[in-house]
C-alpha positions in Angstrom: -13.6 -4.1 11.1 -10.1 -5.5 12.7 -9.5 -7.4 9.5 -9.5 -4.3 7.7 -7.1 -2.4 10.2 -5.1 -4.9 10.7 -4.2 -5.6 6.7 -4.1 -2.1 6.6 -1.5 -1.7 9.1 0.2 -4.9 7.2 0.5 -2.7 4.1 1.7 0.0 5.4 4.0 -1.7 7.8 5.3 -3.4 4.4 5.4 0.2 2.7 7.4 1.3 5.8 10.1 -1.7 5.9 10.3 -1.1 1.9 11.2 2.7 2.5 13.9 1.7 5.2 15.5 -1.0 3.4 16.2 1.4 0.3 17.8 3.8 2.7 19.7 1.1 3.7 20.6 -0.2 0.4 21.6 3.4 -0.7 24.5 3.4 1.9 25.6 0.1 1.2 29.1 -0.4 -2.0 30.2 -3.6 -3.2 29.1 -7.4 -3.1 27.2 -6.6 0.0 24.9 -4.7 -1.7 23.8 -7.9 -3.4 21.9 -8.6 -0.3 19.1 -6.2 -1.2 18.4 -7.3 -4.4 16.0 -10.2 -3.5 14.1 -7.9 -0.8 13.7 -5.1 -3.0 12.1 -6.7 -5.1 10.0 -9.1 -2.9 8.9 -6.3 -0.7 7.1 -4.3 -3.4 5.6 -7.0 -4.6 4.0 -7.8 -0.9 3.0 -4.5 -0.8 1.1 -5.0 -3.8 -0.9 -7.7 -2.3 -1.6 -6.5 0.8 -2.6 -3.4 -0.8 -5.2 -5.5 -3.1 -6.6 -7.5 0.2 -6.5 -4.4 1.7 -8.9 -2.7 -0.7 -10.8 -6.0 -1.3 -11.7 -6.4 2.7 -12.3 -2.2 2.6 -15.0 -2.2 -0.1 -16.3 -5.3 1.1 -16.9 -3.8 4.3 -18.5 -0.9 2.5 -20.9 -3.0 0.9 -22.4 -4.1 3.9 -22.4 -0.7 5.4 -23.2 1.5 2.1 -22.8 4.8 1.7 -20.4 7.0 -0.7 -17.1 5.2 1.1 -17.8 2.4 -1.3 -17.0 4.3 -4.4 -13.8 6.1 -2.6 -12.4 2.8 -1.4 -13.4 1.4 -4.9 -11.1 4.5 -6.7 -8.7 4.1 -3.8 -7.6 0.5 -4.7 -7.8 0.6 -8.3 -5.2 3.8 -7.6 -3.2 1.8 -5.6 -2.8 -1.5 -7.7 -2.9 0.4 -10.9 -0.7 3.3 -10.3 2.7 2.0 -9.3 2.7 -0.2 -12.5 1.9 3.1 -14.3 4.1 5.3 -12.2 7.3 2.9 -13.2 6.4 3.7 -16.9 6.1 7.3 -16.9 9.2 7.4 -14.2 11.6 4.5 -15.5 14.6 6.6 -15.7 14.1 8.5 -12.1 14.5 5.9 -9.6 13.4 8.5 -6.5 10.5 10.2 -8.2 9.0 6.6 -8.8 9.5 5.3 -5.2 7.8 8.4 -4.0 4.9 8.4 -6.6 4.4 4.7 -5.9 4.6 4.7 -2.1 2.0 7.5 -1.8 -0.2 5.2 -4.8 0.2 2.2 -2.6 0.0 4.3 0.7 -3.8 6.1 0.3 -5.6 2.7 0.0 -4.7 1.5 3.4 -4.9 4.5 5.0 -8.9 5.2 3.2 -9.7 2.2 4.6 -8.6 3.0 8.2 -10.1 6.1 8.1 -13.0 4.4 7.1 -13.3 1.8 10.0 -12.7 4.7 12.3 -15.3 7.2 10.8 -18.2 5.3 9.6 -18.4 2.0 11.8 -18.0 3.4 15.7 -20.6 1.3 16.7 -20.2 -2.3 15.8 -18.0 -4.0 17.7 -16.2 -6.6 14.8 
């Protein structure tokens, strides 16, 4: 179960340096604004990723184990790789409703699967 927490914790750690960085960026005027342009974009995108191995390791997991967490994590990955693409479509023109619709999207996958190898695996030691 570590390789689920700790791409988990990758996402989310991702998720977290995202949210910071546009605070950053929001204080920031001028050419040094620039900066941000490249990580704002690259960090999204990472979080994306992470957010797919996430899930894939989660339901993989869940397999092996069975049980209903294999049809949450299954919902809880599609929602998380296919709702920020959806979210920037219905919220194009409102930059701050989409990063919080997005963030929680990409958000609940990693944290299901935590919960997950907390609540339904206590006994195996991997």
């Amino acid at each position: 179960m570590w390789p689920i927490r700790i791409s988990a914790g990758a996402s989310l750690l991702l998720l977290g340096t995202y949210m910071v960085l546009r605070e950053i960026a929001t204080q920031c005027s001028g050419a040094q604004c620039d900066a941000y342009i490249l990580p704002s974009i690259a960090l999204p995108v990472a979080v994306l990723a992470a957010v797919g191995v996430t899930g894939a390791l989660a339901i993989s997991g869940a397999r092996a184990t069975g049980g209903s967490w294999l049809v949450i994590l299954i919902a809880a990955t599609a929602l998380g790789l296919l709702g920020p693409p959806v979210a920037l479509a219905i919220f194009r023109d409102q930059p701050d409703s989409l990063v919080l619709t997005a963030s929680l999207l990409f958000a609940q996958c990693p944290v299901a699967a935590l919960v997950f190898t907390v609540s339904e695996v206590p006994n195996q030691v991997g």
